[in-house]
Structure formats: structure tokens, C-alpha cells
Residue, then its C-alpha position, 0 to 999 in steps of 0.5 A: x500500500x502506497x503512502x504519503x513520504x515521511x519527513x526523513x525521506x524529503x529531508x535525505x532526497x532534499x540533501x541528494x537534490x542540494x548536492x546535485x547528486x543525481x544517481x543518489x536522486x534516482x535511486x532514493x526515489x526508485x526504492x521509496x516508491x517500489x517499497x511502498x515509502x510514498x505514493x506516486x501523488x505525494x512524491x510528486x508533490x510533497x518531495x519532488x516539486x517541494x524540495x526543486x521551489x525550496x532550493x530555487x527559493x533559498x538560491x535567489x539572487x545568488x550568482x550561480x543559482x541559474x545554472x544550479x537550477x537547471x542541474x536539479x531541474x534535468x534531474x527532477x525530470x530524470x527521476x520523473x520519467x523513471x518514475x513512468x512504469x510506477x505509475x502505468x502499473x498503478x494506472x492498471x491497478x485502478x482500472x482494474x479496481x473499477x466496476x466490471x462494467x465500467x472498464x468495459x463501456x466507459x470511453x476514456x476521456x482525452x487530455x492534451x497537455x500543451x504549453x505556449x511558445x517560449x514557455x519553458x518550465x515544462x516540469x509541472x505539466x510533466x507532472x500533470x501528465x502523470x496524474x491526468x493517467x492515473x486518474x484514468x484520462x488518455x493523455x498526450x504531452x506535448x511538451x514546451x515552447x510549442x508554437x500556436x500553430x503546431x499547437x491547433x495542429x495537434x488537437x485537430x489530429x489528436x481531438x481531446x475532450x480537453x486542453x490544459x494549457x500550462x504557463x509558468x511565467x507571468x510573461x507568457x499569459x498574454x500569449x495564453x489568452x491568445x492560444x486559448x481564444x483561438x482554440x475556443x474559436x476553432x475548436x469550440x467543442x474542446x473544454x479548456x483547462x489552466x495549470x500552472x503558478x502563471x494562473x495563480x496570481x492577479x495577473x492571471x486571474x482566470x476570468x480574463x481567460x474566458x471559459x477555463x478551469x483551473x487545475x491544480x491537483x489530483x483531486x481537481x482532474x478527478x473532479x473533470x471525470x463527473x462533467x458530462x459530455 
């Protein structure tokens, strides 16, 4: 049974993260989630995105804390990916604590994960990725710094139920609000999602936006499931 991380685990992974030792990273993780130390959810929110904004945060200002930033950046993202069969196989194991009926006539809702161009910081949406699967959604991430055009491309060939449209600095949402009109334009059937630290501010207070929800949990992209077509 999986469970929440102990402090002493966030605290070691902390220390691993700090030095940028990343064999130590990936290991650490690679054993707490294979013995049941933490859960995919809590890892991803409570060590692995918590311990990167601490750092990132306790560094401000300081001349080499860019480059230490992205070290820990590509290592966070090292431990995500081997991270991926944990989470297919907890995937499988909630699809096969569903109902019999519901595995076998439920169609699965389809997210596309995109962010606008010259928007970088793709780890959060990364994360989403993941939990958009577990809670049972067909996901495809697109990744950063996607061009507009590229972007309408891809739902017009993957038709998802929804987009989540994910932007981190505070720069890019006049872009965002661009993207989004046009999707609602082009593809007015799509149901139009935000993610990201961009839309939790006044700046990116979500009624500029028109139609969208914000999402900023597990519990938020659940909640996506009970809506009905």
C-alpha cells in the first residue's frame, strides 16, 4: 500500500537534490516508491516539486543559482520519467479496481497537455501528465515552447475532450489568452483547462481567460471525470 513520504525521506532526497547528486536522486526515489515509502501523488508533490521551489527559493539572487537550477531541474525530470512504469502499473491497478462494467463501456476521456511558445518550465505539466493517467484520462504531452500553430495542429489530429494549457511565467499569459481564444474559436467543442503558478496570481486571474478551469491537483482532474459530455 502506497503512502504519503515521511519527513526523513524529503529531508535525505532534499540533501541528494542540494548536492546535485543525481544517481543518489534516482535511486532514493526508485526504492521509496517500489517499497511502498510514498505514493506516486505525494512524491510528486510533497518531495519532488517541494524540495526543486525550496532550493530555487533559498538560491535567489545568488550568482550561480541559474545554472544550479537547471542541474536539479534535468534531474527532477530524470527521476520523473523513471518514475513512468510506477505509475502505468498503478494506472492498471485502478482500472482494474473499477466496476466490471465500467472498464468495459466507459470511453476514456482525452487530455492534451500543451504549453505556449517560449514557455519553458515544462516540469509541472510533466507532472500533470502523470496524474491526468492515473486518474484514468488518455493523455498526450506535448511538451514546451510549442508554437500556436503546431499547437491547433495537434488537437485537430489528436481531438481531446480537453486542453490544459500550462504557463509558468507571468510573461507568457498574454500569449495564453491568445492560444486559448483561438482554440475556443476553432475548436469550440474542446473544454479548456489552466495549470500552472502563471494562473495563480492577479495577473492571471482566470476570468480574463474566458471559459477555463483551473487545475491544480489530483483531486481537481478527478473532479473533470463527473462533467458530462
Amino acid at each position: 500500500m502506497m503512502t504519503d513520504a515521511p519527513s526523513d525521506f524529503f529531508a535525505q532526497y532534499r540533501a541528494a537534490l542540494a548536492n546535485m547528486d543525481k544517481p543518489a536522486c534516482v535511486q532514493m526515489v526508485l526504492t521509496a516508491v517500489s517499497d511502498g515509502t510514498t505514493g506516486l501523488v505525494d512524491l510528486y508533490q510533497g518531495v519532488l516539486a517541494r524540495a526543486l521551489n525550496e532550493l530555487s527559493e533559498s538560491e535567489l539572487g545568488l550568482p550561480d543559482a541559474i545554472w544550479r537550477e537547471h542541474v536539479r531541474s534535468e534531474i527532477t525530470r530524470t527521476v520523473i520519467e523513471c518514475c513512468y512504469p510506477a505509475v502505468v502499473a498503478e494506472e492498471k491497478a485502478r482500472e482494474q479496481g473499477r466496476p466490471a462494467m465500467d472498464r468495459t463501456t466507459v470511453t476514456k476521456k482525452r487530455v492534451m497537455i500543451v504549453l505556449p511558445a517560449e514557455e519553458y518550465h515544462e516540469l509541472g505539466a510533466r507532472m500533470g501528465a502523470d496524474f491526468f493517467q492515473l486518474a484514468g484520462f488518455e493523455t498526450l504531452f506535448v511538451g514546451a515552447n510549442t508554437p500556436a500553430e503546431s499547437i491547433l495542429n495537434g488537437i485537430s489530429h489528436f481531438k481531446p475532450d480537453y486542453v490544459d494549457l500550462h504557463v509558468v511565467n507571468y510573461y507568457n499569459l498574454f500569449k495564453a489568452k491568445d492560444l486559448l481564444s483561438q482554440i475556443q474559436r476553432q475548436y469550440p467543442g474542446v473544454r479548456l483547462l489552466a495549470s500552472g503558478g502563471a494562473f495563480s496570481g492577479e495577473a492571471g486571474q482566470l476570468e480574463r481567460f474566458g471559459p477555463v478551469c483551473l487545475v491544480r491537483s489530483l483531486a481537481d482532474i478527478e473532479a473533470l471525470l463527473e462533467e458530462t459530455p
